[in-house]
C-alpha positions in Angstrom: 0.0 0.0 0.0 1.1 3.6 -1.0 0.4 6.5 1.3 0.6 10.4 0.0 -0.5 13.6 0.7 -2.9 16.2 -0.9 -2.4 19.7 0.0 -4.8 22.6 -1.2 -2.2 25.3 -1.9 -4.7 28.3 0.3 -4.0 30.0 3.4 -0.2 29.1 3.9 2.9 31.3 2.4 4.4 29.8 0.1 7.7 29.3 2.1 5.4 27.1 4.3 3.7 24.8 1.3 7.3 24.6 0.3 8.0 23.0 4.0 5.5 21.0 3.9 6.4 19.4 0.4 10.0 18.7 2.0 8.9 17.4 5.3 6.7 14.9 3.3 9.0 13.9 0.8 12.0 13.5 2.9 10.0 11.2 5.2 9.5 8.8 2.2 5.9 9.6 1.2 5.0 8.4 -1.9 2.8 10.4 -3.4 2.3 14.5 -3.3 -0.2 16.6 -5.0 -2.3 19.8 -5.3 -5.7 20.6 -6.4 -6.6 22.8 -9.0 -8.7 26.2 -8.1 -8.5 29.6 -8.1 -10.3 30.5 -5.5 -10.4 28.8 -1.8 -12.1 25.3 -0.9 -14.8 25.2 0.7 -16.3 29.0 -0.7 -15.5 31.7 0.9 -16.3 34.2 -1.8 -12.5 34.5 -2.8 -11.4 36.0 0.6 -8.7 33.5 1.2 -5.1 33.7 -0.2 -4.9 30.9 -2.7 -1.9 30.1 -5.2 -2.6 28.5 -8.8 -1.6 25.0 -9.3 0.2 24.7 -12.8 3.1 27.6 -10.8 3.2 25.4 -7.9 3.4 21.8 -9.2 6.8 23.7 -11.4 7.9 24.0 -7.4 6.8 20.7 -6.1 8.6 19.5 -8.7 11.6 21.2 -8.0 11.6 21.2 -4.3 11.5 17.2 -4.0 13.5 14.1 -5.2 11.6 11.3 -4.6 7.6 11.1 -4.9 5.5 11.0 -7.6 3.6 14.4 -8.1 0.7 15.1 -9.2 -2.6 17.0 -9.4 -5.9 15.9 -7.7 -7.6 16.7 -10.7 -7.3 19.9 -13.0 -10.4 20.8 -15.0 -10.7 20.7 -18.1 -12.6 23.8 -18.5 -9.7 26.1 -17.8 -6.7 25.2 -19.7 -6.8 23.8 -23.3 -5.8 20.2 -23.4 -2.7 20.8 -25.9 -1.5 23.7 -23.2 -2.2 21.4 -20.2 0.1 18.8 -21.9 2.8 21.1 -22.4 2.4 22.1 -18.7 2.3 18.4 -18.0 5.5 16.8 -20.0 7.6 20.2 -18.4 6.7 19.7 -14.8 7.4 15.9 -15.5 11.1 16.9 -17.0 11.9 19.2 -13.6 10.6 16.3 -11.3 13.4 13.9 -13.5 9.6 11.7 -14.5 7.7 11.4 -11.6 4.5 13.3 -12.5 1.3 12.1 -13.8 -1.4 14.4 -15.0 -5.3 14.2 -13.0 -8.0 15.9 -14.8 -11.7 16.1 -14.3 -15.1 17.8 -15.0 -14.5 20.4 -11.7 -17.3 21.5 -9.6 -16.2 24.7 -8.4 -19.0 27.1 -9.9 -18.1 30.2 -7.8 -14.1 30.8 -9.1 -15.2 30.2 -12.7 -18.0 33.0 -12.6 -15.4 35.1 -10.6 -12.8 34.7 -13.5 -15.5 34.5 -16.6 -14.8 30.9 -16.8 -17.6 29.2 -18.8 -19.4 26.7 -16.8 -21.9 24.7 -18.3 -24.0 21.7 -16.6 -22.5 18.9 -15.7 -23.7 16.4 -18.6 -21.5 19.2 -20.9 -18.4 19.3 -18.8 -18.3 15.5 -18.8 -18.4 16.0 -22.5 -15.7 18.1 -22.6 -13.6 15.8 -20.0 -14.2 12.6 -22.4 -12.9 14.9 -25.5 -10.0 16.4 -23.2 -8.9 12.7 -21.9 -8.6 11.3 -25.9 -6.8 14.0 -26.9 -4.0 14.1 -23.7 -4.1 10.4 -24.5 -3.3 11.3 -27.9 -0.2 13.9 -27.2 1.3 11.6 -24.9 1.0 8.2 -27.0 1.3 9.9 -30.8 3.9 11.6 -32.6 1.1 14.0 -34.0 -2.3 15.2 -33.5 -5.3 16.3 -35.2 -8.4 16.8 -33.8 -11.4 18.2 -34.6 -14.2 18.1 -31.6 -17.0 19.9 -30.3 -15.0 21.5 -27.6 -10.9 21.7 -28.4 -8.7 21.4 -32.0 -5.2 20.4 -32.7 -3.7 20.6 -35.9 -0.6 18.6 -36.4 0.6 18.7 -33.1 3.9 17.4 -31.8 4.5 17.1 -28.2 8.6 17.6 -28.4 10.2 16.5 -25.8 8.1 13.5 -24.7 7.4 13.2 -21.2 10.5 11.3 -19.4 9.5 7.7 -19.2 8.1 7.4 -22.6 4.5 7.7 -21.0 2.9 9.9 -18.7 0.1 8.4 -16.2 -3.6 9.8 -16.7 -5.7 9.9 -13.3 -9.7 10.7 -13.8 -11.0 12.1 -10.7 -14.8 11.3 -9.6 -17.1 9.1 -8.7 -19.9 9.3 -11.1 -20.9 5.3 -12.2 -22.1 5.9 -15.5 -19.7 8.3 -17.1 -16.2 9.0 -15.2 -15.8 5.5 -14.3 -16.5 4.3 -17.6 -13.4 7.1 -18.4 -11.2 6.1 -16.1 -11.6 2.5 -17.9 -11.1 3.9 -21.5 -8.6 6.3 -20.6 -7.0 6.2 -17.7 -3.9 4.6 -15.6 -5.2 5.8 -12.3 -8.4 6.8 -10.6 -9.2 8.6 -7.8 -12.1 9.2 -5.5 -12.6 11.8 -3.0 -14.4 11.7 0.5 -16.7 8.7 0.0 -17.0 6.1 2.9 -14.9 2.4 2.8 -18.5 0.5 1.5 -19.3 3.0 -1.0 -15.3 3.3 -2.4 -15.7 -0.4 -2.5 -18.6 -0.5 -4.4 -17.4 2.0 -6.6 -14.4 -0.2 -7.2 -16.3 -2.7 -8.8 -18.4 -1.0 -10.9 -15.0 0.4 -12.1 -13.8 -3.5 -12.9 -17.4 -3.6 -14.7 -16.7 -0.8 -17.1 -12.9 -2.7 -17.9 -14.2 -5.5 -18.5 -17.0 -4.4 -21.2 -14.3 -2.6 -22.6 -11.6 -5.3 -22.8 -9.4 -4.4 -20.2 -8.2 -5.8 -17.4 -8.7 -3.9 -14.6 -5.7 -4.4 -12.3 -4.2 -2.4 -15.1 -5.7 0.4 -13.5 -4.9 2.2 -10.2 -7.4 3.0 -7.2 -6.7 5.7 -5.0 -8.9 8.1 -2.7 -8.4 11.2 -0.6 -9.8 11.7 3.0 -9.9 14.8 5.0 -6.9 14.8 7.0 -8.5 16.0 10.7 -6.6 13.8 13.3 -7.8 16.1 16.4 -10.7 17.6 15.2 -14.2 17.2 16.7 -17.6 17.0 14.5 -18.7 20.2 15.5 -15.6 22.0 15.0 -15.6 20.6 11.5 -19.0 21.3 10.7 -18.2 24.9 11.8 -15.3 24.9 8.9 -17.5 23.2 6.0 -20.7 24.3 6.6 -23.2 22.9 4.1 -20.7 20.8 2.4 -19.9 18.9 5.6 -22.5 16.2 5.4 -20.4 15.3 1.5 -17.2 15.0 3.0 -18.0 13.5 6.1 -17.3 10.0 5.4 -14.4 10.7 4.0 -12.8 12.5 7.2 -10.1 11.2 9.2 -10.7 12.5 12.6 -10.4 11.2 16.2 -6.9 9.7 17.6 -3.7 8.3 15.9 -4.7 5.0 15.8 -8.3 5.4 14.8 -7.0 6.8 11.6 -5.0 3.9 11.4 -7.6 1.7 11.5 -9.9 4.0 9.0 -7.3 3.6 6.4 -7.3 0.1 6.3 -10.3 0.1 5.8 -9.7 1.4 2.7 -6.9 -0.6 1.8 -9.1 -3.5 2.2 -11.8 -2.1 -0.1 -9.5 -1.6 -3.0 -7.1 1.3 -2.5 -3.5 0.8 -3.5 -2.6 4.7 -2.7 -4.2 6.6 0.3 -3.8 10.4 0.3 -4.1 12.8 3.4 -5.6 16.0 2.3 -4.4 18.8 4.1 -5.2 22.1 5.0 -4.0 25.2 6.4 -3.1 25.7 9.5 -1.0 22.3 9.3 -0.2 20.5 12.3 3.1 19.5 11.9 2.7 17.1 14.6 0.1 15.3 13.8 1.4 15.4 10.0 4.5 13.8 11.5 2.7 11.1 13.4 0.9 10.4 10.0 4.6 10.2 7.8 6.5 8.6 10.2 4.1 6.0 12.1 0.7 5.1 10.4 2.6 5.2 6.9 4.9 3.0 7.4 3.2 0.7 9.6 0.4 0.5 6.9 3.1 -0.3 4.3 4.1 -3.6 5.8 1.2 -4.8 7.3 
């Protein structure tokens, strides 16, 4: 089993993100990531410092030597997939290959109106994730690309130099059955989930080997992996203060309570089909609990 971290890149210098990235990476975590928004998660009407991700992952990538990197996901609605890629194959040359790209159909409404984003329903943006996921497919697998879709174009496209390792991974983020699952079969190396409960990431899991199966594949070609709340100290009412209505849809996913009870949770997971569990932190960190998560539950998780 792999353990990582997630950290949203808000209300932290960046000289403390930076310490965080080392701290994690020197104590042998093996994965790191950032999310993609422009504004602060949950809402707060844009009133919380918050640094894009495409700038930071060129940092993360700099500022560590040994886990993979990645981003947990970027939507597709705000950079064109033939830019992402770019972005993509250059953070994966600074890292010396250890990135892998995570895109997804976003939910965050409010940043999008606040920067005159388009953002359509959700049945469109799934669109436009499907068309976005062939076509990074198709830069990273292809000496060329042409594409004409609804949504994005590419004329002859080269993708010069390649990404490191001759392939660069593909994470789809989400957990909707019918169309991002069926994605993350057709498309993807990786998928992750976000905040759902051990029977319901479980559940999801199958339906995941259902879609990889109708479509030929086998599905231990494809990794699981899923994000919980990282809230070791934390009571329920003191994180229902901090989430407010969105509470009750990350509740499950919330590690909370003592040392050892996260400990416990996480296996939880493992035993439900996770291969990598992320920590997803926020400002202010807690350095000691962080540490107790790197340097005791990680590694005791990994050999058990």
């Amino acid at each position: 089993m792999q353990l990582g971290v997630h950290i949203g890149q808000q209300n932290l210098s960046m000289d403390e993100l930076r310490d965080v990235w080392r701290r994690a990476d020197a104590a042998g975590a093996d994965w790191i990531s950032v999310w993609d928004h422009l504004y602060e998660a949950p809402p707060a009407g844009g009133t919380i410092d918050h640094f894009e991700a495409v700038a930071c992952l060129g940092a993360l990538a700099a500022e560590t030597t040994n886990a993979r990197l990645g981003c947990l996901v970027f939507y597709v609605g705000y950079r064109n997939p033939g830019l992402l890629a770019k972005a993509a194959v250059t953070i994966d040359h600074i890292s010396g290959g250890r990135f892998e790209l995570g895109i997804g159909a976003g939910w965050h409404e409010w940043e999008a109106a606040a920067y005159g984003y388009d953002f359509p329903p959700v049945g469109r943006r799934l669109d436009m994730l499907d068309e976005a996921a062939g076509l990074l497919t198709s830069y990273f697998t292809n000496d060329r690309t042409t594409h004409e879709g609804e949504y994005f174009r590419a004329s002859d496209a080269s993708m010069l130099p390649g990404p490191v390792r001759g392939h660069l991974p593909i994470w789809v983020g989400g957990v909707g059955e019918k169309r991002t699952l069926r994605m993350a079969a057709q498309y993807a190396d990786g998928w992750n989930a976000a905040y759902v409960s051990p029977a319901e990431y479980r559940r999801l899991n199958g339906v995941l080997d259902e879609h990889a199966t109708k479509l030929d594949r086998d599905p231990s070609t494809i990794e699981r992996s899923i994000n919980l709340m990282f809230d070791l100290g934390k009571d329920e009412a003191e994180l229902e203060t901090q989430w407010g209505a969105m509470w009750s849809r990350v509740r499950e996913g919330s590690l909370h309570g003592s040392v050892e009870q996260a400990s416990e949770r996480i296996a939880e997971y493992r035993d439900a089909g996770a291969g990598l569990v992320n920590v997803a932190l926020r400002a202010p960190v807690d350095h000691d609990l962080l540490d107790a998560y790197l340097t005791e539950i990680a590694p005791a998780l990994r050999t058990s």
